[in-house]
C-alpha positions in Angstrom: 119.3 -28.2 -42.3 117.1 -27.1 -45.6 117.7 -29.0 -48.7 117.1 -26.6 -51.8 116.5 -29.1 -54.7 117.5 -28.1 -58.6 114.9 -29.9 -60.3 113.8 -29.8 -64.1 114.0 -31.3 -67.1 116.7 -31.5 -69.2 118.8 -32.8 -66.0 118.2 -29.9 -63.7 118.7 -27.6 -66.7 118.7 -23.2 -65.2 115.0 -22.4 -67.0 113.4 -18.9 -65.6 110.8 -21.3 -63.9 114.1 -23.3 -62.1 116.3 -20.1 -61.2 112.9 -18.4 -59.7 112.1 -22.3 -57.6 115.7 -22.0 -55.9 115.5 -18.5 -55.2 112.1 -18.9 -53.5 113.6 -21.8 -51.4 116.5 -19.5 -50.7 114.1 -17.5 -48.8 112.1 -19.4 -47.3 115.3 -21.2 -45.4 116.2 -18.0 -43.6 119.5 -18.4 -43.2 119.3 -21.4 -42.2 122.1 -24.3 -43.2 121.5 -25.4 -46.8 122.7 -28.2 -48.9 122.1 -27.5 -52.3 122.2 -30.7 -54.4 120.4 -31.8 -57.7 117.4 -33.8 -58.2 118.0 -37.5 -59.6 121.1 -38.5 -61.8 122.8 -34.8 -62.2 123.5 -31.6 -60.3 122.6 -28.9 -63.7 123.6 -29.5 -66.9 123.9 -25.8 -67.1 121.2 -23.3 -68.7 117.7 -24.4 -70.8 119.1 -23.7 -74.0 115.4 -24.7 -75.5 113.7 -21.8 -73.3 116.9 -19.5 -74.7 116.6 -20.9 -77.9 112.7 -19.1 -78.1 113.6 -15.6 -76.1 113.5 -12.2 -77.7 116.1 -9.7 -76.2 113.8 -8.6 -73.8 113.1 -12.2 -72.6 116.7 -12.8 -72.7 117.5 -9.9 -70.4 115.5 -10.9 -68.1 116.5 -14.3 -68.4 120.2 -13.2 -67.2 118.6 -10.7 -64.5 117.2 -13.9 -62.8 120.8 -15.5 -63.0 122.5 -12.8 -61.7 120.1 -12.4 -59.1 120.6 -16.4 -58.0 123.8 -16.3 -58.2 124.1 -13.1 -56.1 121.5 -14.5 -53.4 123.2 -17.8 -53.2 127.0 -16.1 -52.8 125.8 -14.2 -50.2 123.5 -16.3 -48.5 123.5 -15.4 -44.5 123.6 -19.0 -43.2 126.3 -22.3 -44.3 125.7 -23.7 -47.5 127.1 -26.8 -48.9 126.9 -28.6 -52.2 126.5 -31.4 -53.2 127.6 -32.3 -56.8 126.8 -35.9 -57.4 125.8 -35.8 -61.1 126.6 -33.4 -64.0 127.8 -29.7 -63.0 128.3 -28.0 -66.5 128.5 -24.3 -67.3 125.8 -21.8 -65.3 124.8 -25.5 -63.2 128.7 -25.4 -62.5 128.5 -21.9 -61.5 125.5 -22.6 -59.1 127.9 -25.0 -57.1 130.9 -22.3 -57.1 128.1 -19.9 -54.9 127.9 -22.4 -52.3 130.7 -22.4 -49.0 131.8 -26.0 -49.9 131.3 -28.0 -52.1 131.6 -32.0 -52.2 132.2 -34.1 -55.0 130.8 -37.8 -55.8 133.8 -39.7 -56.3 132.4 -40.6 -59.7 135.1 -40.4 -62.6 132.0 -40.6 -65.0 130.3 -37.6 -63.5 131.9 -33.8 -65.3 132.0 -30.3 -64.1 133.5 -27.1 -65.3 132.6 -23.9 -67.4 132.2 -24.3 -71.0 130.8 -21.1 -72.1 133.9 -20.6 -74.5 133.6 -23.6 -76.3 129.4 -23.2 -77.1 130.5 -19.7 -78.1 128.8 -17.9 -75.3 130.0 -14.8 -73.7 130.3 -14.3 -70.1 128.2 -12.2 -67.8 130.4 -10.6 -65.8 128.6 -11.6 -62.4 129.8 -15.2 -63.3 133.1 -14.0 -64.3 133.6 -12.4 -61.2 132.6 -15.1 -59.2 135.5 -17.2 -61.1 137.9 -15.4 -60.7 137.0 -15.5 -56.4 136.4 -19.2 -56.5 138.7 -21.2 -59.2 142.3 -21.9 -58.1 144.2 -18.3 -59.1 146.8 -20.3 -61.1 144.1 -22.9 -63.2 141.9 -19.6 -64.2 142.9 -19.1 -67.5 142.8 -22.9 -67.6 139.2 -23.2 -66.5 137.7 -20.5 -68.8 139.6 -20.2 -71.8 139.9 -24.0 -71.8 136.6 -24.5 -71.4 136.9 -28.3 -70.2 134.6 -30.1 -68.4 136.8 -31.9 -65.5 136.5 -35.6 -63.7 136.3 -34.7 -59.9 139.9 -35.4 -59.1 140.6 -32.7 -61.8 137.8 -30.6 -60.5 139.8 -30.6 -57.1 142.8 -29.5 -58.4 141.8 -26.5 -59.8 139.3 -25.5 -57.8 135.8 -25.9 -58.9 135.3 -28.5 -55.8 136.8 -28.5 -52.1 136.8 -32.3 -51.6 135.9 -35.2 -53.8 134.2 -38.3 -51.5 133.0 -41.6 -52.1 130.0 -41.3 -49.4 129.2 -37.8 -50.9 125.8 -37.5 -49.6 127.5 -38.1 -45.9 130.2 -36.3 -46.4 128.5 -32.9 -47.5 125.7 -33.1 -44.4 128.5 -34.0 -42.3 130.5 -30.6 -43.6 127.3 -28.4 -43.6 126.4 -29.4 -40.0 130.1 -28.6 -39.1 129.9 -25.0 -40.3 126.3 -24.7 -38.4 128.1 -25.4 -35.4 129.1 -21.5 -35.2 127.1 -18.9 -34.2 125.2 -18.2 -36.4 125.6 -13.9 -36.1 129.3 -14.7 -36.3 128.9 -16.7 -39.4 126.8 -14.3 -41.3 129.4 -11.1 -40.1 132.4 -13.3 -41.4 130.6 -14.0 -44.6 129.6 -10.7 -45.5 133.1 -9.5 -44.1 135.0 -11.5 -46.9 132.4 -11.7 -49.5 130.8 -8.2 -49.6 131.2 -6.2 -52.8 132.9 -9.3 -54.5 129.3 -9.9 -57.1 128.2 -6.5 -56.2 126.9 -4.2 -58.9 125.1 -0.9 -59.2 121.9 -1.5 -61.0 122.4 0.6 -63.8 126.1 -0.7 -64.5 124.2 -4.2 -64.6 121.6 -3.6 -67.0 124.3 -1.7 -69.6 126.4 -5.0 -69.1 123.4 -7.1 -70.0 122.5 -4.4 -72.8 126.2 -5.1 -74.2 125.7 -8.6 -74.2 122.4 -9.1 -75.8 123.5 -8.4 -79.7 125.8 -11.6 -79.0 123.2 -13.8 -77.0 120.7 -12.9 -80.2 122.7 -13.2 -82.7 121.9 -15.7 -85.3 125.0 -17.6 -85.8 124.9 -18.3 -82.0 121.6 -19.0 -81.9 122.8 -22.0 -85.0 124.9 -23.3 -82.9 122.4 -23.8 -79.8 120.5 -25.6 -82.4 123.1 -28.1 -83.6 123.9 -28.9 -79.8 120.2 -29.5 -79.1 120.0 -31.6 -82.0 123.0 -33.3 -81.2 121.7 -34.6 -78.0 118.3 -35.1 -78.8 120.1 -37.6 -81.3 122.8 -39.4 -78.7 119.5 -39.7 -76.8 117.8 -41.5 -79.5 121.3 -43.8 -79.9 
């Protein structure tokens, strides 16, 4: 059992430097079981809007080639992988959890998870989309994403951004991720690529026009404002 660790600042925030760390320990497990679970206090608080905030469009495609690429490696991961959401899971942090096989809750009604793209006035990349719309409860999807909410964990059950919310969540999510080791391991893997195969698939050149189509929105000033104002909205609440 390999624990890959999202840790940063900014609570786990998704900077180049993080997305690159978990990928690397993605490879180095080799299939092995993982539990993916977040360093101190939160799982992600979603992406490092101060490393977006300072990206050209060239940076910033790039910047979304490395998510896609995570996400991707981490959905389609050979061996059992669990997470483990005992903090914070907001937005692309959120969407690092949905990648995993199961995923445990802390029983924490403090703790918040969901996508919330919509409501910072981002637009979707369509690898995340599509891992949505395979992942969140069929009937809560327009919920989920057009709501934008961010969801206690009993609410995060219901619709599908978490399989089980536990008070022993730690327990609970090695005890799940040793369950699924249990297979064999080549049966595993061929079930896995069996139901998951072509699901975040994309041809290359389809997935640098999508990026292309998004970067005059991800650039464009008035989003870029409102970055600002939330970064300056929790660098004050910080200060309170």
């Amino acid at each position: 059992m390999i624990d890959v660790v999202l840790s940063g600042p900014g609570k786990n925030a998704l900077s180049s430097a993080l997305m690159q760390s978990l990928r690397g320990q993605l490879a180095r497990a080799e299939g092995q079981p993982v539990l993916v679970r977040g360093e101190g206090d939160a799982f992600s608080a979603g992406l490092n809007f101060f490393e977006l905030a300072t990206l050209d469009a060239a940076g910033l495609d790039e910047f979304l080639a490395v998510l896609e690429d995570l996400l991707h490696e981490l959905y389609n991961y050979p061996g059992p992988t669990v997470a483990l959401v005992s903090g914070h899971a907001i937005a692309g942090g959120c969407l690092v959890a949905m990648c995993c096989d199961h995923r445990v809750c802390a029983a924490d009604p403090r703790l918040k998870i969901g996508l919330n793209e919509v409501a910072l006035g981002l637009h979707f990349p369509g690898t995340a989309l599509a891992l949505a719309r395979r992942r969140v409860n069929p009937q809560a999807l327009d919920e989920v994403i057009l709501g934008a909410r961010l969801y206690a964990p009993e609410d995060a059950l219901r619709v599908g951004l978490v399989d089980e919310v536990a008070a022993a969540a730690e327990a609970v999510a090695r005890q799940r991720l040793s369950e699924l080791a249990s297979h064999p391991a080549d049966a595993y893997g061929a079930a896995k690529r069996a139901i998951r195969g072509g699901v975040l698939d994309m041809d290359p050149a389809q997935r640098r026009a999508e990026r292309a189509a998004l970067l005059p929105h991800w650039t464009d000033p008035a989003l870029r404002a409102r970055i600002g104002s939330f970064l300056a909205a929790k660098a004050q609440a910080k200060k309170s």
